[in-house]
VEXTI-714109 format. One record per residue: residue in three letters; x, y, z of N, C-alpha, C in turn. Coordinates in steps of 0.02 Angstrom, whole numbers, plus 32768, in hexadecimal, padded with zeros to 4 digits. Last residue first. Layout:
REC  type   n.u   n.v   n.w  ca.u  ca.v  ca.w   c.u   c.v   c.w
REC   ala     X     Y     Z     X     Y     Z     X     Y     Z
...
END
This chain:
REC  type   n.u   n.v   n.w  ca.u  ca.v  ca.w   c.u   c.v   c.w
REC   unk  5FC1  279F  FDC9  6011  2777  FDB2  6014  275F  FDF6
REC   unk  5F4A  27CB  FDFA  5F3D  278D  FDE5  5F80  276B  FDD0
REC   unk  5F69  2844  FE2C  5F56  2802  FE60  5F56  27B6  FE2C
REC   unk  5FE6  288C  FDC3  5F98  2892  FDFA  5F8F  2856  FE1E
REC   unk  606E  28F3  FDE6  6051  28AD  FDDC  6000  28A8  FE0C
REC   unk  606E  297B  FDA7  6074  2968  FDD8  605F  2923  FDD3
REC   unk  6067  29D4  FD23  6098  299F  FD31  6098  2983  FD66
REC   unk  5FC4  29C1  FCDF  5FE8  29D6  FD1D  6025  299D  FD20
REC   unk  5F82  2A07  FC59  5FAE  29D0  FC65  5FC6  29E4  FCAC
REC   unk  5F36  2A67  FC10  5F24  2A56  FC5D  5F49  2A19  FC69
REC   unk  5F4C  2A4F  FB69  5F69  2A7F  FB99  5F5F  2A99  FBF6
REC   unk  5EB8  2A19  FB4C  5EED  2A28  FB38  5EFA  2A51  FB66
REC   unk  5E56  29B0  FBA2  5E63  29DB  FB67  5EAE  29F5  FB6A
REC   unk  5E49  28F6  FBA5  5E3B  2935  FB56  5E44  2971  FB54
REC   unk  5E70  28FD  FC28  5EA0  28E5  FBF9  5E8E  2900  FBB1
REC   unk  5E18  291C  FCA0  5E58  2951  FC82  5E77  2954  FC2F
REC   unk  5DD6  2895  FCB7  5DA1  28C8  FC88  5DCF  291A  FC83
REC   unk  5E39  2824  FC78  5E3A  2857  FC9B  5E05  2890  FC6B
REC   unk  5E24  2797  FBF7  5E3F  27DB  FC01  5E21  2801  FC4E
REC   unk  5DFE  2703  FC3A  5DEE  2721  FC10  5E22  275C  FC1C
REC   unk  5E9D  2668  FC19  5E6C  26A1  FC4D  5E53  26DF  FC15
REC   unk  5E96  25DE  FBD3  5EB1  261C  FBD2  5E8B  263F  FBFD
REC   unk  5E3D  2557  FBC0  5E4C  2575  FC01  5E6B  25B1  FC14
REC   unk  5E15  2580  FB41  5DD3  2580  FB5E  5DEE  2590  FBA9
REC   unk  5E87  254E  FB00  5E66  258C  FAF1  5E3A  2591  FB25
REC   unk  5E9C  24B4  FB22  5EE1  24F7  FB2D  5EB4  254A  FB24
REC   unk  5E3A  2484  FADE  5E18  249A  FB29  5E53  24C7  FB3C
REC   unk  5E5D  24B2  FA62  5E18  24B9  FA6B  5E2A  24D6  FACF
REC   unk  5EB0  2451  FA6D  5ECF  249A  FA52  5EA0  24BD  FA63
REC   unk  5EAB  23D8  FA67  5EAE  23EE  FA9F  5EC2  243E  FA90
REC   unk  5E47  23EA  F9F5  5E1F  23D9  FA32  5E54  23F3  FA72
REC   unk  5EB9  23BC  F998  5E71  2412  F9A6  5E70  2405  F9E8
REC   unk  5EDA  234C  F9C1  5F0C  2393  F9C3  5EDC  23C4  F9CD
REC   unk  5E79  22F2  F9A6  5E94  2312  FA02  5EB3  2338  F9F5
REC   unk  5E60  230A  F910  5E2D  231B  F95F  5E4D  2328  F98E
REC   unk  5EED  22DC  F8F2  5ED0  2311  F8E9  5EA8  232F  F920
REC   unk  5ED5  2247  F91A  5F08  226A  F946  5F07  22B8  F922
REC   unk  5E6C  221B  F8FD  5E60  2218  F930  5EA7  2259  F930
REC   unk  5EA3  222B  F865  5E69  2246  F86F  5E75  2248  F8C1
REC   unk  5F04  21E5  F86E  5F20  221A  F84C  5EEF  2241  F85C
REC   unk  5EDB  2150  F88E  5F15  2175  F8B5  5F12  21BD  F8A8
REC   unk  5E8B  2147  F816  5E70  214E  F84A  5E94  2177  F87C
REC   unk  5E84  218E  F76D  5E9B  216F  F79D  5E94  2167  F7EC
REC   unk  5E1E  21EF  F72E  5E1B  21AA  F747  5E35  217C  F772
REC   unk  5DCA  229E  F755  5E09  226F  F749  5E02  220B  F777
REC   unk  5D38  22B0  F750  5D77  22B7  F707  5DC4  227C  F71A
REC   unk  5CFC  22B8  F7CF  5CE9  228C  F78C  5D09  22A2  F75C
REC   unk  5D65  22E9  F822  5D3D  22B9  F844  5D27  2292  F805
REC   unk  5D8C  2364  F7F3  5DB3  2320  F7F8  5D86  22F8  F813
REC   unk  5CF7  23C0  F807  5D17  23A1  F7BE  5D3D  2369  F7C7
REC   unk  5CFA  23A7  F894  5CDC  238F  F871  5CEF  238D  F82B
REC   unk  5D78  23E2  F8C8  5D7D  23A4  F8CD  5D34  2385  F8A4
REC   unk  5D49  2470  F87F  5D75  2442  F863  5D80  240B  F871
REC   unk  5CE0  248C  F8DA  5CC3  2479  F894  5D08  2463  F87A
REC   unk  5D1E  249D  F951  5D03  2450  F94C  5CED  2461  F8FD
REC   unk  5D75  24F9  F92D  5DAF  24C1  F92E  5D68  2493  F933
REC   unk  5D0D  2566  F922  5D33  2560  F8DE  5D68  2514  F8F0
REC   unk  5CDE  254D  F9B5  5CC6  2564  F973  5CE6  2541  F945
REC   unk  5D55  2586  F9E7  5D3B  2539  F9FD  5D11  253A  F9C8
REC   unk  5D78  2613  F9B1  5DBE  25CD  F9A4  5D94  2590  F9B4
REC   unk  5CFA  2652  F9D8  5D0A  2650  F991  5D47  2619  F98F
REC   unk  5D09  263C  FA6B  5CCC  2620  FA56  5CE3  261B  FA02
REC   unk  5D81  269D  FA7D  5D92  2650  FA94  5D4C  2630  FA81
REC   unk  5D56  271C  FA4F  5DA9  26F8  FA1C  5D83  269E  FA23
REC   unk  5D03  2733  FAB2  5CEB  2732  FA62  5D1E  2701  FA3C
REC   unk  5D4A  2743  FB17  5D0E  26FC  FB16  5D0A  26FA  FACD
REC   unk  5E16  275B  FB02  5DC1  2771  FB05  5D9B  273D  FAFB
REC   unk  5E7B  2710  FB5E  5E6F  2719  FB25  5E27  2729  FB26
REC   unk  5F34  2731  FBB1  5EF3  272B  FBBD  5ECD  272C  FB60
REC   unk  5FB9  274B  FBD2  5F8A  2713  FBB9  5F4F  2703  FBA8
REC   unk  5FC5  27E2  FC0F  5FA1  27A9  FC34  5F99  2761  FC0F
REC   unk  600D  2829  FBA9  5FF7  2833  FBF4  5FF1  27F9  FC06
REC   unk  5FE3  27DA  FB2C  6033  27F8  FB3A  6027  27F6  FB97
REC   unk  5F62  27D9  FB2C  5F95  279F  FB1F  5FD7  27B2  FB2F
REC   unk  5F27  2870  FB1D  5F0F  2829  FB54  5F45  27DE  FB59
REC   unk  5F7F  28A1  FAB8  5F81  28A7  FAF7  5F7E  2873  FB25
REC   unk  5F34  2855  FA51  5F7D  2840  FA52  5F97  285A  FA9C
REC   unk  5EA2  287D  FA6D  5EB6  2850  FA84  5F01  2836  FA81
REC   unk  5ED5  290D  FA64  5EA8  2909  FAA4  5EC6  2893  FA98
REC   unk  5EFF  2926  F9C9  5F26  2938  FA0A  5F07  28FD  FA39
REC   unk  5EA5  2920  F95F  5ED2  28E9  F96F  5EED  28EE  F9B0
REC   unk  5E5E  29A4  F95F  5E2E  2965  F95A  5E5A  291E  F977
REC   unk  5EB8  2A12  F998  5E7B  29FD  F9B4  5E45  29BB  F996
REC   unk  5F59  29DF  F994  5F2C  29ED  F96F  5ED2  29D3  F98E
REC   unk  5FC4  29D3  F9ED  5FA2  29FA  FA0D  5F66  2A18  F9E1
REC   unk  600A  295C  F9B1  5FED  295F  F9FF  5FC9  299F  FA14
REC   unk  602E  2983  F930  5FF4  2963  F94A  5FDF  2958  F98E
REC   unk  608E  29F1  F95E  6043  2A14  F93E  601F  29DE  F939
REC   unk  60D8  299E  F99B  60DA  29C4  F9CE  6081  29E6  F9AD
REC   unk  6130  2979  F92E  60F6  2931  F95C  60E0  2974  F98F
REC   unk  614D  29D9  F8EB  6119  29C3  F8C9  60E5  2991  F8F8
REC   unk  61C3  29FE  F94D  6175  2A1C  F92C  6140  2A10  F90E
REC   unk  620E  2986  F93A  61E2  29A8  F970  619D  29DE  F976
REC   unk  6230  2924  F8BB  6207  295F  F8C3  61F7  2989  F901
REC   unk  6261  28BA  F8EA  6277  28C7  F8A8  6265  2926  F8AD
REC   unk  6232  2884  F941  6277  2878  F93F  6290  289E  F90E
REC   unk  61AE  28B2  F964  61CE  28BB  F97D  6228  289E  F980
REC   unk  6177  2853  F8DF  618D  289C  F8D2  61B4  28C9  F933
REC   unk  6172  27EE  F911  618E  27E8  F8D7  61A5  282E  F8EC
REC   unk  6105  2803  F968  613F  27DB  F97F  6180  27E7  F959
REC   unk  60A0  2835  F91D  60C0  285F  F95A  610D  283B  F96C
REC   unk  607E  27CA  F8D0  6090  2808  F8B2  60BC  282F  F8D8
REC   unk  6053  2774  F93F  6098  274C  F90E  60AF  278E  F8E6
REC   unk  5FE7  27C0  F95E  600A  278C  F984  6044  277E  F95D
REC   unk  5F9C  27A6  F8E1  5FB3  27E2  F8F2  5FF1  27EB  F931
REC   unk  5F88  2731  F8C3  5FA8  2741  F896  5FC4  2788  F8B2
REC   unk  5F2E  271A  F92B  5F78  270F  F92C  5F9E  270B  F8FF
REC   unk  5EC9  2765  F925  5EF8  276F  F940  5F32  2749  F958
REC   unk  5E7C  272A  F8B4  5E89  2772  F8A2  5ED3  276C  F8C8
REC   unk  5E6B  26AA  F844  5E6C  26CA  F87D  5E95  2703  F87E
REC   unk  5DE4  2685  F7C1  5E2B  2680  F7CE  5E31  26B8  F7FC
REC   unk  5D5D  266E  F7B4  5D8C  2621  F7D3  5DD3  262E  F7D2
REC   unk  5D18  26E2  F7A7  5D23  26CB  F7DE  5D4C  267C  F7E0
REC   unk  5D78  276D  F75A  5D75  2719  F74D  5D52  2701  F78A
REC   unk  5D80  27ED  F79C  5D5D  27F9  F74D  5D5F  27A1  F74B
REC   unk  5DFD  27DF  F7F2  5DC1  27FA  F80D  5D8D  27F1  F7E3
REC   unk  5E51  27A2  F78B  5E43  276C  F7C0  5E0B  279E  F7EB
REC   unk  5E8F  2804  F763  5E63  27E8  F735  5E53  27C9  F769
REC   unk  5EF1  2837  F7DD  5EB7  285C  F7C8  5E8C  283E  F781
REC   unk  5F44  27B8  F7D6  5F21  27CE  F80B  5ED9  27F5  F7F3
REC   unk  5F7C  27BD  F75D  5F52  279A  F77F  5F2E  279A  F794
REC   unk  5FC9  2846  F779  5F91  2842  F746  5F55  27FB  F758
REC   unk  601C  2829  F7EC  5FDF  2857  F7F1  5FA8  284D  F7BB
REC   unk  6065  27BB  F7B8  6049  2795  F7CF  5FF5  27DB  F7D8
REC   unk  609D  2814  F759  607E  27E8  F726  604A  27D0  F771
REC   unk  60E2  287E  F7AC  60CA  2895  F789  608E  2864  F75C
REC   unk  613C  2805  F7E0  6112  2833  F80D  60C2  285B  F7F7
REC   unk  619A  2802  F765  615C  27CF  F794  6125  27EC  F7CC
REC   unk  61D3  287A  F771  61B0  285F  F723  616C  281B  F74D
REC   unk  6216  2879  F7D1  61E1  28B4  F7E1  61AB  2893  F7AD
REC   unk  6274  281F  F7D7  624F  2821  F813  61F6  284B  F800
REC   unk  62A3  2845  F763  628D  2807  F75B  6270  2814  F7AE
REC   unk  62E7  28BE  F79C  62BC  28B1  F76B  6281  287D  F74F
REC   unk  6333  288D  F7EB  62F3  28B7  F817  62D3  28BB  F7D0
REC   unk  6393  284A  F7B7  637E  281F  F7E3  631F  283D  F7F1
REC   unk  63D6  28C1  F768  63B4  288D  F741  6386  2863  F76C
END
């Protein structure tokens, strides 16, 4: 019952995920991120066919390996978090509620920006060296 409900979420966060390529204000990979997660408790196979699916793989890779997050991902999250501190900026009134919105993006923003980029190894598939490279 547990791997069911593991796999059933897994399964909702992928759909996400893959409308979130077809939306640009809704995000692809960490819905895919939270799919793999899900489904490696529930599924091994299933988190195992998004890690090695050639459009989703390369960056759930880049994050698993290294932390790391592509320029494209980290320009599209600063992007999409200042046009939202701009909507909160003129919709919501209260002040506290507004300022303390902004710094959350903001610091979520620069949490994104300092991630390291990927290893020009880290996109493709299957050149994983278990050996620790220089940069762990």
């Amino acid at each position: 019952m547990r791997n069911a409900i593991y796999v059933t979420l897994a399964a909702i966060s992928f759909a996400l995920g893959v409308i979130g390529l077809f939306l640009p204000v809704m995000p692809t990979t960490c819905f895919m991120l939270a799919a793999v997660w899900l489904a490696s408790r529930g599924s091994p196979r299933f988190a195992n066919w998004i890690r090695n699916h050639p459009r989703f793989g390369p960056p759930i890779q880049s994050w698993e390996r290294e932390r790391a997050i592509p320029k494209h991902a980290k320009i599209m999250a600063v992007i999409m978090l200042g046009v939202s501190c701009a909507i909160i900026a003129f919709t919501v009134s209260l002040w506290p509620l507004k300022v303390g919105l902004i710094l959350g993006l903001a610091g979520l923003a620069l949490w994104i920006v300092t991630r390291p980029l990927p290893t020009l190894q880290c996109p493709v598939r299957g050149v994983w060296s278990e050996e620790a490279p220089e940069r762990r």
